[in-house]
C-alpha positions in Angstrom: 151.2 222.0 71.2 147.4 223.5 72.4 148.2 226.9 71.1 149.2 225.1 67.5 146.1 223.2 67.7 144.1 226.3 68.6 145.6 227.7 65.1 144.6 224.5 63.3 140.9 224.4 65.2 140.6 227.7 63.5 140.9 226.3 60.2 139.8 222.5 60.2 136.3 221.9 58.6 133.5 220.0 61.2 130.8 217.8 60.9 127.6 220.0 62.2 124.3 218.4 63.9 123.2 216.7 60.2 126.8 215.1 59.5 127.3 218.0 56.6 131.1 219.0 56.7 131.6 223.2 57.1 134.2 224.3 55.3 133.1 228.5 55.6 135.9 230.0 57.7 133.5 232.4 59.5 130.9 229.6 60.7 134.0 227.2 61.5 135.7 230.4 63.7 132.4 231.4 64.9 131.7 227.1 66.1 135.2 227.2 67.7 134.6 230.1 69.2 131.5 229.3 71.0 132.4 225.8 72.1 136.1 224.6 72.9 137.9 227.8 72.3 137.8 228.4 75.9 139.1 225.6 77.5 142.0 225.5 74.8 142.9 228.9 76.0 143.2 228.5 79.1 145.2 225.0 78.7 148.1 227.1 77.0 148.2 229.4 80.2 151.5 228.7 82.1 150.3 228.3 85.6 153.3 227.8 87.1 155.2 230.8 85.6 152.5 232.9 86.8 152.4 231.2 90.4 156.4 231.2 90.2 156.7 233.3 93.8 154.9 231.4 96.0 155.8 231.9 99.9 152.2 231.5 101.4 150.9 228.2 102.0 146.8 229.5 101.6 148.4 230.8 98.1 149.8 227.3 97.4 146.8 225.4 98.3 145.0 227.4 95.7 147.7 226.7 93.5 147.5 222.9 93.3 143.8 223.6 92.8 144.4 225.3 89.7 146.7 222.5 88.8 143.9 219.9 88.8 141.8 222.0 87.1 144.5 222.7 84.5 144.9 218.8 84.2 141.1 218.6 83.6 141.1 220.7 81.4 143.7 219.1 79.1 141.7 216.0 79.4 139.0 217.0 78.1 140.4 218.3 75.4 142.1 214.7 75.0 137.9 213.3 75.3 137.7 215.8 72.6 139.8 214.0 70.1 138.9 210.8 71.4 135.5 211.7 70.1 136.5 213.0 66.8 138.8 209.8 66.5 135.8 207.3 66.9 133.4 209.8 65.2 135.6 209.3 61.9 136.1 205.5 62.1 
């Protein structure tokens, strides 16, 4: 679902600092790019395929860690929509 909503980001217009909506595909890539691109990325990582062989327990302390800040990252991104949400009501 994040990596279909990193292809719609990509082409979904935005309300810049003066409430005009941007509808040029360069300045909206080049917005998206600069601000929550990021995060989105690395919410569509899958951790735990890439932790799969875990035997260590130092390596699945650092694990968990990575966890939490997988699940912060996804809510931010849901603070994200959130804000667009109330921003368009």
């Amino acid at each position: 679902m994040f990596f279909i909503d990193i292809i719609l980001s990509f082409h979904s217009s935005y309300l810049d600092e003066m409430n005009f909506h941007v509808t040029d595909k360069k300045t909206i890539a080049h917005n998206y790019l600069t601000t929550w691109f990021w995060i989105d990325f690395l919410a569509i990582i899958p951790i735990d395929l890439l932790f799969r062989n875990v035997d260590d327990l130092n390596e699945i302390v650092r694990v968990i860690r990575i966890g939490k800040l997988y699940k912060l990252i996804k809510l931010t991104k849901l603070l994200r929509l959130l804000k667009m949400a109330h921003n368009r009501t």
